[in-house]
PASEBA-1860 file (N, C-alpha, C; in nm, 3 decimals):
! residues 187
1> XXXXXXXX> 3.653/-2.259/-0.435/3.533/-2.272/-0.356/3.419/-2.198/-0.427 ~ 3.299/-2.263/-0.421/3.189/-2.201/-0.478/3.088/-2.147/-0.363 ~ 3.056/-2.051/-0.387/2.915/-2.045/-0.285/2.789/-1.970/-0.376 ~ 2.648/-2.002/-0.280/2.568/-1.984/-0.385/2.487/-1.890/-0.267 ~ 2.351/-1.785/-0.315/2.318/-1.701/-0.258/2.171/-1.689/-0.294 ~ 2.067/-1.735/-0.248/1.927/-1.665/-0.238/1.915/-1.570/-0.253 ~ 1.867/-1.490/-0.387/1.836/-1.338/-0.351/1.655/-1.326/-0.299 ~ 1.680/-1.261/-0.218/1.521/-1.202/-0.173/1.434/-1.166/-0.273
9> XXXXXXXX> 1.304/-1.214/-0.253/1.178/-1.149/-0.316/1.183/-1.007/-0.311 ~ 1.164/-0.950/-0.468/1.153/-0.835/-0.449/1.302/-0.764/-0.492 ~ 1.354/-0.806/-0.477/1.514/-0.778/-0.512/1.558/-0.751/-0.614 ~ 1.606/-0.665/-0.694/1.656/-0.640/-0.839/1.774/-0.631/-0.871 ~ 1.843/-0.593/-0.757/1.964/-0.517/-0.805/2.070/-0.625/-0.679 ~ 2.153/-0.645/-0.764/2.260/-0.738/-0.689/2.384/-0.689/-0.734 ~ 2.437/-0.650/-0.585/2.640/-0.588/-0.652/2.709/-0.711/-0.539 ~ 2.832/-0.684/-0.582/2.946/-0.782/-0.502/3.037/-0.708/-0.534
17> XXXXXXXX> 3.073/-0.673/-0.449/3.201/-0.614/-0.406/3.339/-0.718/-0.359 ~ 3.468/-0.712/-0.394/3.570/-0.721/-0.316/3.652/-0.650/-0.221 ~ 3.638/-0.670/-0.082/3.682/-0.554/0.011/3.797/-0.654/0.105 ~ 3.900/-0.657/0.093/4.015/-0.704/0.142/4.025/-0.869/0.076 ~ 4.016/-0.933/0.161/3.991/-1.068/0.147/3.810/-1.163/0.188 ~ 3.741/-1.018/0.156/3.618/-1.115/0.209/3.516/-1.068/0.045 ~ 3.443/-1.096/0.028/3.291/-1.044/-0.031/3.167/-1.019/-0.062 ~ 3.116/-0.868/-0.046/3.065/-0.808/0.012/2.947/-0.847/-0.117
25> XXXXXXXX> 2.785/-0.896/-0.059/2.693/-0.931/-0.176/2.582/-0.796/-0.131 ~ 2.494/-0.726/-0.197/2.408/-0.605/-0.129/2.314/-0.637/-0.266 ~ 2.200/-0.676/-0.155/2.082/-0.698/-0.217/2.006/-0.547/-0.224 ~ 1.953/-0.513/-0.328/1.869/-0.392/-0.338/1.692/-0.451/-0.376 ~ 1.633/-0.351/-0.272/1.469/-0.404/-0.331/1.437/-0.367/-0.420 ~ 1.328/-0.367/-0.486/1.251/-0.278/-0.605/1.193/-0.170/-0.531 ~ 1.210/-0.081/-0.635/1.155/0.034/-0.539/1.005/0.053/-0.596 ~ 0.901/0.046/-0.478/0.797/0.074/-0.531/0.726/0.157/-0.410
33> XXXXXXXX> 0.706/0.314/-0.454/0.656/0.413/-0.345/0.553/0.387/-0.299 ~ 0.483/0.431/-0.175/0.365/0.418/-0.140/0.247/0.491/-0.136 ~ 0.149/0.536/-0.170/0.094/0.642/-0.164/0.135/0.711/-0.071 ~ 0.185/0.903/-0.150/0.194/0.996/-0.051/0.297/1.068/-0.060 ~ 0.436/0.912/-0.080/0.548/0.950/-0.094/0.590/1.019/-0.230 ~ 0.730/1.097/-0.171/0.705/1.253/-0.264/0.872/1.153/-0.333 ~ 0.839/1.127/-0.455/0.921/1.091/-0.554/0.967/1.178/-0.665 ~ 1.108/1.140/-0.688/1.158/1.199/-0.804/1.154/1.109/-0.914
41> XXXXXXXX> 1.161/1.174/-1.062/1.189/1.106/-1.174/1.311/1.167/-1.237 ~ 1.410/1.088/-1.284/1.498/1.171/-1.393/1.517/1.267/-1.308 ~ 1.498/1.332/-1.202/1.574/1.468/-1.172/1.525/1.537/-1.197 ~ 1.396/1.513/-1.276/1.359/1.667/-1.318/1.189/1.671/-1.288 ~ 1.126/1.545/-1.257/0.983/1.544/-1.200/0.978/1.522/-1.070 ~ 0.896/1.603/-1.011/0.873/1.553/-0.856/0.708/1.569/-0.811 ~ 0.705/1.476/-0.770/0.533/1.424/-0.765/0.522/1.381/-0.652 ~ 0.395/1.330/-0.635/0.348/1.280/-0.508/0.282/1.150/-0.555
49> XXXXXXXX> 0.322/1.096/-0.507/0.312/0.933/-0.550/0.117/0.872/-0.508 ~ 0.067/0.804/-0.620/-0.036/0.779/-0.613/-0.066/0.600/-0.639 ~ -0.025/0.565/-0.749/-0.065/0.439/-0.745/-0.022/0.421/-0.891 ~ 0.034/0.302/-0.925/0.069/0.239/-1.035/-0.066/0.128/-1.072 ~ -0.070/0.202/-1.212/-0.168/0.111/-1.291/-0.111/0.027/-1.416 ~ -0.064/-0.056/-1.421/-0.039/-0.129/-1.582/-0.122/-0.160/-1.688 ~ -0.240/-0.144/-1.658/-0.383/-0.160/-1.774/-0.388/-0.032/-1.822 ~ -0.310/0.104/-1.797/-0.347/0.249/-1.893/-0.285/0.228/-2.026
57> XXXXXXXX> -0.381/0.274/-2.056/-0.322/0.372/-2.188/-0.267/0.185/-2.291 ~ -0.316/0.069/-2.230/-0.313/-0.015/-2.295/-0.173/-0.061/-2.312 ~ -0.111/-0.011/-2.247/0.067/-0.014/-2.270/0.123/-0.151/-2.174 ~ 0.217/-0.216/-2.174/0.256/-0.347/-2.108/0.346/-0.280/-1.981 ~ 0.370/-0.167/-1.963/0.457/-0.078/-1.889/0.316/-0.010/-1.776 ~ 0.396/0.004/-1.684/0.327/0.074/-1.589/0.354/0.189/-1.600 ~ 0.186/0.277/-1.563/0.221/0.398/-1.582/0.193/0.466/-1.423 ~ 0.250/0.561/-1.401/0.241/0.630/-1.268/0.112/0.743/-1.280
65> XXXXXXXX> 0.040/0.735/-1.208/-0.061/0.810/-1.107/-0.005/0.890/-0.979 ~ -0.045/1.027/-1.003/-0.005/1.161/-0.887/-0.092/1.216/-0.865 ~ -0.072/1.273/-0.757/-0.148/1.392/-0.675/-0.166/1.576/-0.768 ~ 0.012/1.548/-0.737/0.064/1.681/-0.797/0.202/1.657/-0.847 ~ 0.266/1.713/-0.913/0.396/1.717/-0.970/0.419/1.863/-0.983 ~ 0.581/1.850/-1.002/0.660/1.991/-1.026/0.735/1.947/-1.124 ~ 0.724/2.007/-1.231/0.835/1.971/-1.354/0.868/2.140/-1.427 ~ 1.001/2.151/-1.464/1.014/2.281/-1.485/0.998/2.441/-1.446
73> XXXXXXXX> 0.893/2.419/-1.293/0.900/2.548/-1.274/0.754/2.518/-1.265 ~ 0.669/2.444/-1.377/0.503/2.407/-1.361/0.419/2.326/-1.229 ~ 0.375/2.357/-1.152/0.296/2.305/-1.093/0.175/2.249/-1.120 ~ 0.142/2.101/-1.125/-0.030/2.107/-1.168/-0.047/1.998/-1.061 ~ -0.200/1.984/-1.025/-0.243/1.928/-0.895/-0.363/1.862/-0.944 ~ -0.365/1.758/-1.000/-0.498/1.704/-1.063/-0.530/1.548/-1.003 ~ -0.567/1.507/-0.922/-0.574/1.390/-0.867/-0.560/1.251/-0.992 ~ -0.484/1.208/-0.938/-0.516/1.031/-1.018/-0.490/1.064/-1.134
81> XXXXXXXX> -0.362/1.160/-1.216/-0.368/1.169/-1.366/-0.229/1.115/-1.396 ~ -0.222/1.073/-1.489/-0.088/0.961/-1.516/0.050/1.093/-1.572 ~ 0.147/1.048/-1.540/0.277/1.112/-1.625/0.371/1.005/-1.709 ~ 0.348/0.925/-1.710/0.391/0.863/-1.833/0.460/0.692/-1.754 ~ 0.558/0.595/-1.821/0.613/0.485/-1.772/0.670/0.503/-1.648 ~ 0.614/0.401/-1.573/0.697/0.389/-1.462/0.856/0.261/-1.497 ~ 0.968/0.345/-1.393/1.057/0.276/-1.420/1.157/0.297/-1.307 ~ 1.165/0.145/-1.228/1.248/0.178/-1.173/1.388/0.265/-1.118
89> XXXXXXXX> 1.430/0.309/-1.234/1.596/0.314/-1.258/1.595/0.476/-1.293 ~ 1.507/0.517/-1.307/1.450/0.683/-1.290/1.359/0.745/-1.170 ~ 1.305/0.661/-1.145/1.248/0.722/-0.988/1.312/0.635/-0.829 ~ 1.318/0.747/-0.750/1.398/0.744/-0.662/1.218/0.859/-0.543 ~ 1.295/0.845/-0.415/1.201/0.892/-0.320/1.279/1.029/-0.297 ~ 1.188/1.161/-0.327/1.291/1.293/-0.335/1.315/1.295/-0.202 ~ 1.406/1.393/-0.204/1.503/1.469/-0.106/1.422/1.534/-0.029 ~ 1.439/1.578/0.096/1.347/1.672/0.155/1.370/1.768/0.108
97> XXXXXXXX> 1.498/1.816/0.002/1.507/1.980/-0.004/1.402/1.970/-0.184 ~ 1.392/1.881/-0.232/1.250/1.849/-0.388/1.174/1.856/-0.279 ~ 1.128/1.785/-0.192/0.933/1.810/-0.150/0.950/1.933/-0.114 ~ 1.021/2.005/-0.061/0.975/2.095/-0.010/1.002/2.219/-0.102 ~ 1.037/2.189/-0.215/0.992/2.264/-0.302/0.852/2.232/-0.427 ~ 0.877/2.106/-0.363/0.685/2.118/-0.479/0.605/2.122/-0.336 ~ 0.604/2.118/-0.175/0.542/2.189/-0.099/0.492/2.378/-0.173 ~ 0.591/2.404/-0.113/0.646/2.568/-0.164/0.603/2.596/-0.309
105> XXXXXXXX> 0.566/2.508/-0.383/0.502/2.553/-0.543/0.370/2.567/-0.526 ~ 0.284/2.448/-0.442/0.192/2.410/-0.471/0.125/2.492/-0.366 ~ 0.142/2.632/-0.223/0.131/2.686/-0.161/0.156/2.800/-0.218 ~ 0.250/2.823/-0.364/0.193/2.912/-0.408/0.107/2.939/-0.538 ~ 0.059/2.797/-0.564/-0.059/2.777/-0.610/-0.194/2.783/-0.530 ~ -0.181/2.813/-0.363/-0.296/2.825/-0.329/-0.336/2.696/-0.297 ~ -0.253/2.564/-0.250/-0.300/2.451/-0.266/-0.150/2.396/-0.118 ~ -0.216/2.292/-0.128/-0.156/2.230/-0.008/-0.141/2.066/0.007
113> XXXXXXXX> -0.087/2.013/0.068/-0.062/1.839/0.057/-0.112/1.780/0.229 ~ -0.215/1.733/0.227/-0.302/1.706/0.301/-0.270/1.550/0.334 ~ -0.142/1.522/0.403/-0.100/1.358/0.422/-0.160/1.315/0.463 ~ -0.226/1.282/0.573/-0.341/1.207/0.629/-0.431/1.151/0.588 ~ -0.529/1.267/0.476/-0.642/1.242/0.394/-0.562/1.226/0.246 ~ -0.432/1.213/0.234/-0.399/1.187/0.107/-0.459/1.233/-0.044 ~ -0.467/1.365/0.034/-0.538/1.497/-0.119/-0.420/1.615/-0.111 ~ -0.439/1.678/-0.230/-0.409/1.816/-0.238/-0.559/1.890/-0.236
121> XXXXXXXX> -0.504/1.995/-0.126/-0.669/2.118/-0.090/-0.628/2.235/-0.156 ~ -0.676/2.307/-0.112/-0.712/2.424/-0.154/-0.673/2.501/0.034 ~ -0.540/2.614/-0.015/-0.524/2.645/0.150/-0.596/2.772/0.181 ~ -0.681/2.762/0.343/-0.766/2.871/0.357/-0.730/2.888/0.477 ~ -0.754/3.037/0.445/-0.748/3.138/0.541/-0.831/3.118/0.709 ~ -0.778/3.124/0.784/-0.884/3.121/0.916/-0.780/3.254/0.979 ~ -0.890/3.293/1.048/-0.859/3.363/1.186/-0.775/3.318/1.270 ~ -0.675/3.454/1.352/-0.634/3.380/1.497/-0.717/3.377/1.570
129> XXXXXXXX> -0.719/3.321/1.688/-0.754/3.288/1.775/-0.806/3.487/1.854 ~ -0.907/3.473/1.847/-0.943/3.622/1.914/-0.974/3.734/1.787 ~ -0.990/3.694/1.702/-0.940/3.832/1.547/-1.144/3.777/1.461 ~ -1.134/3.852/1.437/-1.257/3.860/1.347/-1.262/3.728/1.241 ~ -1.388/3.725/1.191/-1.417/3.663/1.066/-1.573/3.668/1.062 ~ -1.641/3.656/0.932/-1.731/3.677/0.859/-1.849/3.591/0.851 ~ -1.973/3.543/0.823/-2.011/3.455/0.822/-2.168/3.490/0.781 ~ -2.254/3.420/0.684/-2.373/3.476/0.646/-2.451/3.425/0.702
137> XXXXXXXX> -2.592/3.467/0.762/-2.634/3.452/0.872/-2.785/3.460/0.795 ~ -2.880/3.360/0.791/-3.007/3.421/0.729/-3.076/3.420/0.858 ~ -3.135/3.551/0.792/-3.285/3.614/0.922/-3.376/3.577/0.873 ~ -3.487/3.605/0.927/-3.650/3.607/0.908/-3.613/3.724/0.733 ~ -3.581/3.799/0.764/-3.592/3.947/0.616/-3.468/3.821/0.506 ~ -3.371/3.836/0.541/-3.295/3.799/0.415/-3.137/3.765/0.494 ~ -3.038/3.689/0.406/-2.956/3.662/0.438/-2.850/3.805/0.462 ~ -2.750/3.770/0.550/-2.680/3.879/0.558/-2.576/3.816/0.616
145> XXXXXXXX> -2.398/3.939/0.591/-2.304/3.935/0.639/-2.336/3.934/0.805 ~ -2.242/3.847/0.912/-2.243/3.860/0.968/-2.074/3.868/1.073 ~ -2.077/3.973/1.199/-1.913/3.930/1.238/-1.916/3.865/1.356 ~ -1.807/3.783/1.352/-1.753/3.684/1.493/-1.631/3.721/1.547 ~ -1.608/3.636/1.618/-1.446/3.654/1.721/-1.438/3.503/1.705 ~ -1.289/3.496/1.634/-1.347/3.363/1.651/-1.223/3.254/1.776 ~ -1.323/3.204/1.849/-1.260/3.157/1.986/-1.253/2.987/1.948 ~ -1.212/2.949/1.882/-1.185/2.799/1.792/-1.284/2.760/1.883
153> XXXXXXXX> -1.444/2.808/1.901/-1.572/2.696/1.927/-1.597/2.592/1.863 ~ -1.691/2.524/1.873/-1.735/2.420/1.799/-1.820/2.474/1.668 ~ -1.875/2.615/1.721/-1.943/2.654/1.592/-1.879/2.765/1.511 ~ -1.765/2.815/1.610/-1.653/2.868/1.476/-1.558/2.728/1.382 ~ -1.569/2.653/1.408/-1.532/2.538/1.336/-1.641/2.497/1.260 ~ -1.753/2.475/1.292/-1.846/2.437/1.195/-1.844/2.506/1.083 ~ -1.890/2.645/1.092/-1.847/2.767/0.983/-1.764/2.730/0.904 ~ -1.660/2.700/0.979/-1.500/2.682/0.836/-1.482/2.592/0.789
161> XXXXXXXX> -1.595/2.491/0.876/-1.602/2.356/0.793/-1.670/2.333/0.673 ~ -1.790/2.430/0.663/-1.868/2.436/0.632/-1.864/2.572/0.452 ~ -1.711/2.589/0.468/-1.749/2.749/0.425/-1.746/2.814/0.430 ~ -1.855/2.858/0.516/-1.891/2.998/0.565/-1.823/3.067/0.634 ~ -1.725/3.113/0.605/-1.603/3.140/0.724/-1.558/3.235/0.631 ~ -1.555/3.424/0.609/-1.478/3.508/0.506/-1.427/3.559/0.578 ~ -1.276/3.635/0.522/-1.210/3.719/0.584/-1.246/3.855/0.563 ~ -1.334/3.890/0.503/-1.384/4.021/0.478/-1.550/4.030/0.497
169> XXXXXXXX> -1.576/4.169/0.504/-1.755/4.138/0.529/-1.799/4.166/0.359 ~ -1.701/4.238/0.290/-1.781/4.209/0.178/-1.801/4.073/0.099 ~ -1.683/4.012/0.160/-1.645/3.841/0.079/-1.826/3.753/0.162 ~ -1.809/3.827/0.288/-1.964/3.709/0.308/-2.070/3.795/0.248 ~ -2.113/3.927/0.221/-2.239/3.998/0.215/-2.248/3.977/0.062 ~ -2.141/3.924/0.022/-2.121/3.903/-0.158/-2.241/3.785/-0.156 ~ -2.202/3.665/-0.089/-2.229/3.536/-0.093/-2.398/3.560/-0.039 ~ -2.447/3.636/0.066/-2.538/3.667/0.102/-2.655/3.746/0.002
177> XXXXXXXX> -2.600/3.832/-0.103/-2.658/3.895/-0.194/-2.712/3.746/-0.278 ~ -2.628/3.674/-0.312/-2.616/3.571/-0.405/-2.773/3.465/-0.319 ~ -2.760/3.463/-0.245/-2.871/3.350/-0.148/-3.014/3.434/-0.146 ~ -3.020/3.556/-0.136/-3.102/3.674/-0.126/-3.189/3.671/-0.269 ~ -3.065/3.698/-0.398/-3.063/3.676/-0.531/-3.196/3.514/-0.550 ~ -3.137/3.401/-0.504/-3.219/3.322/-0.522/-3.286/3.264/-0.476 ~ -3.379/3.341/-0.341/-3.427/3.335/-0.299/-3.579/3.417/-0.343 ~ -3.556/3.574/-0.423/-3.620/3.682/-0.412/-3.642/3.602/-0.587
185> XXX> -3.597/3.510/-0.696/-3.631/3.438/-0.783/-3.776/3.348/-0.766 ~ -3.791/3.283/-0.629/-3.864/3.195/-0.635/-4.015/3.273/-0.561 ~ -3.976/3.413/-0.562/-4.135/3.476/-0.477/-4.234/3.476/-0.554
END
């Protein structure tokens, strides 16, 4: 007896198995990540998946575009920069225990994975809820440090939206000298 089998669009990988008297056909898709998703290469790269381009670098191979990667112990976080051929049969979607170590790299790079807006930031400091923070305040005389409480208002959010939000009064009276500085330029 013959039988014949449609494989699905998209499909690469075809096994058949013999399991008693029946057999077993397992279609596999191509794997192609989506922005965001935190992929491995080889085992030894783990990135954050950005977008496959096949026109780089002039090559007939696709090359992969990241956020950030962890390779060796290195962290780097450079938006949209290529790491070399993409290839199925080496990248796989990491483990939660890989993201959460290029999480954990890239936090202690001072940096963070922002899923929603699909960036790596820069992680900052805010206040609790009730605790101080900083903020430069220009007067009629000159700019100056100023202190808050900050009660998550609309205009303690503006501040941190904005910036202006230090955890120290010298970190804002710094920034305030600096506005003062070029201000007392143009008299």
């Amino acid at each position: 007896m013959k039988q014949s089998f449609t494989i699905p669009d998209g499909c690469t990988t075809v096994t058949v198995e013999q399991i008693e008297n029946k057999l077993i056909a397992t279609f596999e898709a191509k794997f192609i990540p989506q922005e965001g998703d935190f992929v491995t290469q080889s085992d030894s790269w783990i990135y954050i998946f950005h977008k496959l381009d096949s026109t780089s670098y002039g090559r007939p191979t696709d090359a992969i575009f990241y956020h950030a990667f962890i390779h060796e112990g290195r962290v780097k976080s450079v938006p949209c920069y290529g790491i070399g051929r993409w290839s199925e049969t080496t990248n796989r979607l990491a483990t939660e225990s890989e993201k959460q170590q290029l999480l954990d790299a890239l936090a202690k790079d001072g940096k963070k994975w922002n899923a929603e807006l699909k960036r790596v930031e820069k992680l900052r400091w805010r206040a609790k809820y009730g605790n101080s923070y900083y903020s430069v305040l220009q007067s009629a005389e000159k700019a100056r440090a100023f202190p808050y409480h900050d009660r998550l208002t609309e205009y303690d959010t503006i501040r941190y939206n904005l910036g202006n939000y230090y955890q120290t009064n010298d970190q804002a009276q710094s920034v305030a000298d600096c506005i003062n500085a070029i201000f007392a330029e143009n008299l």
